[in-house]
C-alpha positions as CSV (number, residue, x, y, z in Angstrom):
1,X,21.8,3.6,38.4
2,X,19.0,1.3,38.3
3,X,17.7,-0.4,34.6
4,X,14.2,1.7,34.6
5,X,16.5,4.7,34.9
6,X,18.9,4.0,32.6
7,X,16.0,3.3,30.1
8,X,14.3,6.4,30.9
9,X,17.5,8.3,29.9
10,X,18.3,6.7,26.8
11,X,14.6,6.9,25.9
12,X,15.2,10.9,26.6
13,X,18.0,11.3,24.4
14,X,16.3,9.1,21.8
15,X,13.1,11.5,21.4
16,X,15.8,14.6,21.6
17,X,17.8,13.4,19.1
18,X,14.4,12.6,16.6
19,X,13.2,16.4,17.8
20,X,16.8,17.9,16.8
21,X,16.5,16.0,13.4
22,X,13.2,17.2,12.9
23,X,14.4,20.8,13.4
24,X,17.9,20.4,11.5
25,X,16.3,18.7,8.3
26,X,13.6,21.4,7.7
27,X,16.8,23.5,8.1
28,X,18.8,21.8,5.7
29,X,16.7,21.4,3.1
30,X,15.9,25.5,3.0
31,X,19.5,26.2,2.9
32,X,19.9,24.0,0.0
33,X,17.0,25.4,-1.8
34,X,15.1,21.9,-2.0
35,X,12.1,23.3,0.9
36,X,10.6,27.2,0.6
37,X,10.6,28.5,4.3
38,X,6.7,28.8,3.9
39,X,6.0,25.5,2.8
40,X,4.0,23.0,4.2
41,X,7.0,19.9,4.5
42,X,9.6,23.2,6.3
43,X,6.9,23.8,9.0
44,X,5.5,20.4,9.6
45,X,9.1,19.7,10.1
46,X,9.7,22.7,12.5
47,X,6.6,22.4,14.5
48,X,6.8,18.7,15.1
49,X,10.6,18.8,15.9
50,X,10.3,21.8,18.3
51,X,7.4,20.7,19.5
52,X,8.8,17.5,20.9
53,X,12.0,19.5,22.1
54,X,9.6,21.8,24.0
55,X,8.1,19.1,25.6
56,X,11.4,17.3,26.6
57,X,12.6,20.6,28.1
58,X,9.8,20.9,30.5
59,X,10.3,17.0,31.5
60,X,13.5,18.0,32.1
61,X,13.1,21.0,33.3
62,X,15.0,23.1,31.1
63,X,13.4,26.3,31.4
64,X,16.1,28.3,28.4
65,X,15.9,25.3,26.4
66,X,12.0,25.3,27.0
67,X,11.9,28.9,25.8
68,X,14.4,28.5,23.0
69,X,12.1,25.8,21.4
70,X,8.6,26.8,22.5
71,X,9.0,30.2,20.6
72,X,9.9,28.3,18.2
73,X,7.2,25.7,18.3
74,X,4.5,28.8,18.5
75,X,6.0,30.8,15.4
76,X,6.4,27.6,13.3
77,X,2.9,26.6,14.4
78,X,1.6,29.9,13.8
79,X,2.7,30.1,10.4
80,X,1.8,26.7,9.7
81,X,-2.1,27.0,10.2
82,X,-1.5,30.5,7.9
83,X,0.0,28.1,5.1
84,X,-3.1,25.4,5.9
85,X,-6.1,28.5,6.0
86,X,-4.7,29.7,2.9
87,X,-4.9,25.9,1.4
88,X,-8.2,25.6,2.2
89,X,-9.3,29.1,1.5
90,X,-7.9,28.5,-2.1
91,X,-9.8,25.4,-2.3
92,X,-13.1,26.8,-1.4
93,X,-12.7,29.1,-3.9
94,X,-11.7,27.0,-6.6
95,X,-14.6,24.5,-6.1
96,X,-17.6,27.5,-5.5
């Protein structure tokens, strides 16, 4: 295997582990209580982790791994413009 290679997978596995992290923290922290499943840090923390995932996955061209995580990516992004829109609605409302 030749160095560029070699880099390329370690740089692979790197941004899959950081993804995974993402994912498992935002998980971790709901189980213990310490995140709401609605709140802002929980889907930052889903969207960006699965995001990057989803992206890997196509690189690689995982196409169950790619669907696994871009569902997920699309929910968790989904909800996470719901959380933001209801931020700023409340804001607007607050300042009128």
């Amino acid at each position: 295997m030749r160095q560029d290679d070699a880099t390329e997978v370690v740089m692979g596995q790197v941004v899959q582990v950081v993804g995974s992290l993402l994912v498992l923290a935002g998980f971790a922290l709901a189980q213990w209580g310490v995140l709401d499943q609605k709140s802002l840090w929980y889907l930052v923390l889903n969207t960006v982790g699965s995001t990057v995932l989803a992206v890997q996955a196509v690189i690689e061209v995982q196409w169950g791994f790619l669907l696994l995580e871009g569902v997920w990516a699309i929910v968790s992004a989904v909800s996470l413009i719901a959380v933001l829109r209801g931020r700023w609605l409340h804001s607007a409302r607050r300042d009128s």
